[in-house]
N, C-alpha and C positions, 0 to 999 in steps of 0.2 A: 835511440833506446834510452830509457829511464836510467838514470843512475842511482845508487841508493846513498849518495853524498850531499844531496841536495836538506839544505840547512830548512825548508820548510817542511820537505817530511820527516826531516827529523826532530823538528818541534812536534808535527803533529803525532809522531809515535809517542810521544813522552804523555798525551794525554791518555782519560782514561782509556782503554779500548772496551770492546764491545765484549760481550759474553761470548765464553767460550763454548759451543756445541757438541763438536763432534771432532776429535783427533784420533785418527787411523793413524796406527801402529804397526810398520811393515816390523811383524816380530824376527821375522827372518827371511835369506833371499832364498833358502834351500826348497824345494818345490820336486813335485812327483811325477809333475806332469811337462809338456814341451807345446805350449800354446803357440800359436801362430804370430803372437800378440804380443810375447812374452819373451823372459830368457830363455837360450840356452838350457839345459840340462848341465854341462860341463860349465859353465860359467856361474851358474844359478850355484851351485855346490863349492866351488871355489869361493864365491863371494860371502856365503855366508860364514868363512873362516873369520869375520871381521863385524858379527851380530855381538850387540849391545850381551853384555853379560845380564847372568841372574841379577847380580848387585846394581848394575847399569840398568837392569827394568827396571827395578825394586826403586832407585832411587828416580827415573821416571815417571812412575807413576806417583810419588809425594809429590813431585813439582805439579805437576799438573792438578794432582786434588788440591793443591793449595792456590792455583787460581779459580778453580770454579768445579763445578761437578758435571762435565763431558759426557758423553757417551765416549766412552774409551771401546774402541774396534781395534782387538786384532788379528791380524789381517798376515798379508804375506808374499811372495812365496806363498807356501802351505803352513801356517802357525801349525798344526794339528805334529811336525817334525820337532817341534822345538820340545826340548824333553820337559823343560821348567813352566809350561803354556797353563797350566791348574794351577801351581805355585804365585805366577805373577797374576791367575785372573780372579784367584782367591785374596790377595793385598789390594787388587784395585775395588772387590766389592765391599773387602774394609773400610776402604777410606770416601768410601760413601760413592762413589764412580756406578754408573749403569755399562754394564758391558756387553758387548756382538762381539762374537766371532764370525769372520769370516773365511770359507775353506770352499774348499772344489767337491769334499764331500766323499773322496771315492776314498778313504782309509777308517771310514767309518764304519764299524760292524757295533756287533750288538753290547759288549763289553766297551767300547770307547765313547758308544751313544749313552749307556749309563754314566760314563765319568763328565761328561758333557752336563748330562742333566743337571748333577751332582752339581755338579761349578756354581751353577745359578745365575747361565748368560740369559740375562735380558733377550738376544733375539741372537739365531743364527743363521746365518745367511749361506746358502748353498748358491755356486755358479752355474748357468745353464743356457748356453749361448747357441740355443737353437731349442726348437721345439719334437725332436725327435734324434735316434742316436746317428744317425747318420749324418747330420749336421753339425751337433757337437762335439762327435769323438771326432770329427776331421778337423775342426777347430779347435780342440785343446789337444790334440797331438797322441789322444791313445784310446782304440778297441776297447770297447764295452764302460766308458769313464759316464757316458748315460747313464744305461743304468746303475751302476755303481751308486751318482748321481741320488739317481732317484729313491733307490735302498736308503739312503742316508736321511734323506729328508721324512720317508716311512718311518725310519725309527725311532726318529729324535721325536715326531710328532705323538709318535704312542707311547713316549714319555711326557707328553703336555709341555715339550719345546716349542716356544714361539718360533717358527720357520717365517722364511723368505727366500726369492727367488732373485739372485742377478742376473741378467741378462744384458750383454753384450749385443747393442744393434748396430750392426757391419751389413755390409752386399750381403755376406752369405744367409744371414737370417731375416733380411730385409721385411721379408712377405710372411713372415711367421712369429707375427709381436701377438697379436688375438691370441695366434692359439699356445704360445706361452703361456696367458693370462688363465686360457681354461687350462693347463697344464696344471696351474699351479692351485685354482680352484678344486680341482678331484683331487689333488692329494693335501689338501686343507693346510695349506700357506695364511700366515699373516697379510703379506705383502709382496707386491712383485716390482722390483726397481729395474727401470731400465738403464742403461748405460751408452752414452752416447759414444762410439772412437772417438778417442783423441790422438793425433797421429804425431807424438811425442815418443821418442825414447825408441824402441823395439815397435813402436805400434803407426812410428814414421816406416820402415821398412813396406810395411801391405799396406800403406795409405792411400797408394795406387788404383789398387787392386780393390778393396774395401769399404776407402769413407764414399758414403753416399753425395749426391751432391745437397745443391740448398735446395730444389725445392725436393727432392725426394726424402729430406731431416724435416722440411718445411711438414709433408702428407704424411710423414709419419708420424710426427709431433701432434697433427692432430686428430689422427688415430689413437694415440692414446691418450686425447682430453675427452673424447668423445666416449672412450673404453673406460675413463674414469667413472663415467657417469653411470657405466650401467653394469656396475661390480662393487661386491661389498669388501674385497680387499683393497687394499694400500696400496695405488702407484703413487711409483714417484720417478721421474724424469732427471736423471742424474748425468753431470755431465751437458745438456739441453737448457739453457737460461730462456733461450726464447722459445720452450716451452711456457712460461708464467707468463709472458706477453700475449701469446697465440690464448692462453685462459681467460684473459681479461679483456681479447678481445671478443670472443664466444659472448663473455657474461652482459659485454656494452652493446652486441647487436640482437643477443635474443634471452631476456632479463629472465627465462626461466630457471637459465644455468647461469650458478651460482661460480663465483672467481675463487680460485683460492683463498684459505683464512690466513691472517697473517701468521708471519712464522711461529712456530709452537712454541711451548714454554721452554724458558731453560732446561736444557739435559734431558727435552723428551725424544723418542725414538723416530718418530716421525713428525709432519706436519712442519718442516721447515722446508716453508714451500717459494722464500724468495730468491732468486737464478743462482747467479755465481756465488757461494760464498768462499771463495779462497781466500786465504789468511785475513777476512772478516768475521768467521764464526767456525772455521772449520781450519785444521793443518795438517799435515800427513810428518811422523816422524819418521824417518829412514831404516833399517837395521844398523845402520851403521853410527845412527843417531843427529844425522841432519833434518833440519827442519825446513820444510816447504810449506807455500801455500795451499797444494794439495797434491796429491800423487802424480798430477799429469805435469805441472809446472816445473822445470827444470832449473829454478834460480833457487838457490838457499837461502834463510832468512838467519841460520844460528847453526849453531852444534851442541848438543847438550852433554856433550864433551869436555867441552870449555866453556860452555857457559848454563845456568839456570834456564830450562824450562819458561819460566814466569819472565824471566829477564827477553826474552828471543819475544815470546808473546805481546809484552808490553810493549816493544822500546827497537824493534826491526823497523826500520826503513824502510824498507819493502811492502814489509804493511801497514804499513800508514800511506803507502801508496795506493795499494788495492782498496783499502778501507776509505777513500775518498775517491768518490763519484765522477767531481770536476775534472778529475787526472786526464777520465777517457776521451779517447780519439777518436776519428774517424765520423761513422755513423752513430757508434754506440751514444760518444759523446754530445750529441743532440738527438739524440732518440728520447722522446716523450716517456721511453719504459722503462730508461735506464735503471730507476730507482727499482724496478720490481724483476729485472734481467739481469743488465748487467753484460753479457758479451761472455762465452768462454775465451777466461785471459789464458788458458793451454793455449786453446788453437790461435790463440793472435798470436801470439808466442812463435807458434812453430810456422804461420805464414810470414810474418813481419820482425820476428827475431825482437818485437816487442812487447810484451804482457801491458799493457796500454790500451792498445791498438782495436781497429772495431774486428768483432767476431765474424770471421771471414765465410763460414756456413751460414749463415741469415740473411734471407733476400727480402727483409723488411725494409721498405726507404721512410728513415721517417720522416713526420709531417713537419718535422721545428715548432711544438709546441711541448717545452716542458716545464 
């Protein structure tokens, strides 16, 4: 396993690092719901006894506008419980930050969808981990949370809220990615992201029972590069690196389909289409105010506790591991795609107890040309 002692990543943190993206914000662990995926209810409530205060966002979000201008997500639990959530989304669109929320959607009525509007989040993202309620109210743990679900994305929309759809691809929703997609097209979605399991944390528990194998991440993966092409919304393949490999190689055996463009500009909402970016362009802050390289990876790089924001981003060990290619193992590590992939370092993680390691779901062998 990598240590973060090692006197060459920690030269290479001390350089510049790469622009900052996108950091999700677990604003809280408190949540309404009892996902399969997910905590507890009784744990979820107890833990958030220990969420970053109003002063602790506040001062948050300056660290972060002060290294760059993010998309600041946040996220949860269910942010929509936190009573200060318009308080802190109102200072981060001061300081010049583009902001999402992300929520489950079902506490949403017509008064909370106005105060929504109001905020002026850049984009919200509702979760919908099946394409019908019977799938997703047995996957997020509660009767009638579909449509609930779907009310909320009606509403926000007929306030001219930019929407998006998460989805969660596991066993249970396996064969129902399409018709998410037209799901999300009748009720006029920006965007639909998919999400790959990563069988970390609570989401090791149904890893069993849920993660697909490789070639069925493999035929699904190219279902939706295929689904990209013939939809005017935004996917985007999350979680999935060797989704941008399986694009590029679509675009090198039939030149009519086009590969992804590279990644998008600073601080845009989409179009950052190269595989893994964990603590290279993206980091997840905790409620409790640890910093990861993203929601699914279980190593810390900082506490913004004890230490700056800009400090943990700059100058961690751990990312200046991830943030260097050479690191990787395995197959990753001589795979020709590495550059445009990468391997999810969660699931090496939770196979090999190494975030190094080659991405254990990809049945790609590569050819050793890179």
């Amino acid at each position: 396993m990598p240590t973060d002692q090692s006197s060459d990543a920690a030269c290479a943190a001390r350089s510049t690092p790469p622009p900052l993206r996108l950091v999700f914000w677990e604003t809280t662990a408190g949540c309404n719901l009892e996902c399969v995926h997910c905590r507890r209810l009784d744990v979820a409530h107890e833990l958030m006894r220990n969420d970053l205060s109003t002063e602790e966002g506040r001062r948050l979000i300056d660290q972060i506008a002060e290294v760059g201008r993010p998309v600041l997500v946040f996220s949860g639990g269910e942010p929509l419980l936190r009573p200060d959530l318009f308080e802190l989304a109102e200072r981060a669109k001061n300081r010049g930050l583009l902001t999402a929320l992300a929520t489950n959607g079902t506490l949403i009525d017509e008064p909370l969808a106005r105060r929504i509007a109001a905020a002026g989040f850049d984009r919200v993202s509702v979760s919908l981990d099946g394409a019908d309620a019977a799938t997703h109210d047995r996957f997020r743990g509660l009767d009638g949370s579909f449509d609930l679900a779907i009310r909320a994305l009606n509403l926000l929309r007929g306030l001219d809220v930019s929407t998006q759809i998460n989805c969660t691809i596991a066993r249970h929703d396996m064969d129902q990615i399409e018709d998410v997609l037209r799901l999300g097209e009748h009720h006029g979605v920006t965007a639909v992201h998919y999400f790959l399991l990563v069988p970390v944390g609570c989401g090791e528990q149904i890893a069993e029972e849920q993660m697909l194998d490789m070639q069925e991440v493999e035929d699904r993966l190219q279902l939706l590069a295929n689904l990209e092409d013939r939809t005017q919304l935004q996917i985007k393949a999350t979680c999935a690196p060797h989704y941008y490999r399986i694009r590029r190689q679509q675009a090198k055996d039939r030149p009519e389909k086009k590969a992804p463009a590279p990644a998008g500009r600073h601080g845009s909402l989409h179009s950052i289409t190269r595989g893994c970016l964990a603590g290279t362009a993206v980091c997840f802050v905790s409620h409790q105010g640890e910093v990861f390289p993203c929601g699914y990876l279980p190593v810390s790089a900082g506490d913004v506790r004890n230490q700056s924001f800009g400090e943990i981003w700059r100058n961690s060990p751990l990312f200046a591991e991830l943030r260097d290619p050479g690191k990787l193992g395995g197959k990753c590590g001589r795979c020709e795609f590495k550059m445009v992939c990468g391997g999810c370092r969660a699931r090496a993680y939770y196979q090999f107890s190494d975030y190094l390691a080659e991405e254990p779901y990809c049945l790609y062998e590569p050819k050793g040309r890179i």
